[in-house]
N, C-alpha and C positions, 0 to 999 in steps of 0.2 A: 431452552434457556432464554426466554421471553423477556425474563425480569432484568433492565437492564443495570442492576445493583449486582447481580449474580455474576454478570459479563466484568462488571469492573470490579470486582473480587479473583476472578479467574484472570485476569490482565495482572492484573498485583501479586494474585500469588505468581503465575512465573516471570513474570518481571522483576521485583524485589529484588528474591535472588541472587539472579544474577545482574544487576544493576554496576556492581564495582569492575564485573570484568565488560562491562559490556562499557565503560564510562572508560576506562583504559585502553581500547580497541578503539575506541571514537579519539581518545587523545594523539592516540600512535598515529592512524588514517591524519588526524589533523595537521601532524607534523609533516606526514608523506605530502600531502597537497602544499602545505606552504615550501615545501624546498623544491618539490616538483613544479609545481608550477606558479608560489606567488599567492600576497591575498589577492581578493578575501578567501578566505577557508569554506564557511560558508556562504550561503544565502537563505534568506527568506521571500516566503512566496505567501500569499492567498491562496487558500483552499475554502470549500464549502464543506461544513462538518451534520451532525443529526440534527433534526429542523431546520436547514437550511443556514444557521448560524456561522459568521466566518472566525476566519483564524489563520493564525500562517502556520506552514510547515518549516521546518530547519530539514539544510540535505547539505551535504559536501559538496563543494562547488567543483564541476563536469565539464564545463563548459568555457570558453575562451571568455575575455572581456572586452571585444571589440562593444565603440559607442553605440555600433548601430545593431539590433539584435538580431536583424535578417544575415549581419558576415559570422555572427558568433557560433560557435562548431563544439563537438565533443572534443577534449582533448587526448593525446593518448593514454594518460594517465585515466580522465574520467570515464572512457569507453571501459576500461580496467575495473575501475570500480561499480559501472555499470551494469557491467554483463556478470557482476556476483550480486547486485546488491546490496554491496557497502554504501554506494553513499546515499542509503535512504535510514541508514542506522542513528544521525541523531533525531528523526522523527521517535523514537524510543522518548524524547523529554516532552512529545506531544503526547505519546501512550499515558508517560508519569501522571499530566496534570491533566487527563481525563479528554482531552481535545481530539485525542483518537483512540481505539482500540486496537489490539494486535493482526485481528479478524476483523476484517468487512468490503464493504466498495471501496475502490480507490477513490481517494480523494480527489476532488476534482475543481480546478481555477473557476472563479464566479464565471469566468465567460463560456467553459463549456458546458456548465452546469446550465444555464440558463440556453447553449444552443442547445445541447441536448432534448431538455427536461420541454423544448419547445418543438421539437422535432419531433419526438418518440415522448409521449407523455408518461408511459409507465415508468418511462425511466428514474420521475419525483419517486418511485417507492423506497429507491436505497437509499434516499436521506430519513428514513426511520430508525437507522440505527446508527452510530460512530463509524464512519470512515476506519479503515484498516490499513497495516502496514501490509500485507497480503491479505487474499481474499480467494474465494469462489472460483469469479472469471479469472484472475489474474492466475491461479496454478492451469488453468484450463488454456490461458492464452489465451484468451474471447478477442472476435476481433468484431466489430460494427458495433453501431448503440443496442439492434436489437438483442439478438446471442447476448451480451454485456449484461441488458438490462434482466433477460429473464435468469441470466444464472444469479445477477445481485438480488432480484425478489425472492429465487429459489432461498439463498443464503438469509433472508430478512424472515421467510417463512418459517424454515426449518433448522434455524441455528439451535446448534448445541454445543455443551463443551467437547465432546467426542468429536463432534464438525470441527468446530475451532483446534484442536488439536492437533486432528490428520490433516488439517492446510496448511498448520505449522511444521509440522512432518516435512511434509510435499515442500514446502518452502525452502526448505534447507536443504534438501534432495536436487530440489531445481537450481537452486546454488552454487553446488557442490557440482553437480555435471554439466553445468547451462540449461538456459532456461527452454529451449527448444528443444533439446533429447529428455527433458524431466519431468514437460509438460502433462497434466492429466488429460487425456483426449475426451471431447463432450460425446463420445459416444460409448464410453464405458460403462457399465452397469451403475456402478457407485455416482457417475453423476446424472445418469438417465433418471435415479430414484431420486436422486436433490431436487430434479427440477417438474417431477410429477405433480400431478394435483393445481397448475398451475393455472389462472382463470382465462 
């Protein structure tokens, strides 16, 4: 699935959908965060999206408000939302308007895109396609840029809808039980074969 008009047709088809209960689920969470702990509800951030183009992300805000950002902490509500992956759900209005896809690299703040991509240079390969709300390394739990970068080129290589599907699977899987007993291990056959062929 190379084509990426194909990618943003398979976003829309299961997105659409379910757009009204997913848009009521982000209202409810919205509420829980403001009586729990106070605006703002959200925040926006900078991310680096396909061709290196920016953009911000929207996420439920996780994190305390102290002025200085080195005292600022998970809260115990945002660790909550955290360890399920709620509060990465209003990024769903960056899938809407094309600025991500459901599937890909995590998206990543200009600064570590640029330490990265200056550190490990294979690592510019995953900005060829849309930033994902999951991905590849992330059901895999990739931990270093290398590991990272070769599971995001596998995924830039060999995407398909079948791919993008079974991470969405796994996603919700990982979800549902936490994200360390749900993880797909890099030594499994299915992802030994994602990341073959690789230069």
């Amino acid at each position: 699935m190379r084509d990426r008009r194909a990618k943003r047709a398979l976003d829309l088809a299961l997105l659409l959908p379910l757009a009204p209960l997913f848009a009521g689920l982000i209202g409810v969470l919205g509420l829980v965060v403001l009586v729990g702990q106070g605006r703002p509800i959200f925040f926006r951030q900078p991310r680096v999206g396909a061709g290196g183009r920016r953009f911000g992300i929207l996420k439920l805000r996780t994190m305390t408000t102290e002025a200085d950002p080195k005292d600022r902490r998970p809260t115990p509500l945002g660790r909550w939302l955290r360890q399920r992956g709620l509060d990465e759900l209003p990024q769903l209005f960056n899938v809407l308007v094309g600025e991500m896809s459901l599937v890909g690299p995590r998206p990543l703040t200009p600064a570590d895109a640029e330490r990265l991509s200056a550190a490990y240079p294979p690592f510019r390969r995953r900005f060829a396609v849309p930033p994902g709300l999951t991905g590849l390394a992330q059901i895999c739990q990739a931990q270093g840029p290398e590991l990272t970068a070769e599971l995001d080129h596998a995924y830039v290589r060999k995407q398909s809808a079948a791919m993008d599907l079974m991470i969405l699977l796994r996603t919700a899987w990982m979800n549902a039980v936490g994200k360390r007993r749900g993880a797909l291990r890099s030594h499994l056959p299915w992802v030994r074969g994602a990341r073959a062929g690789l230069p």
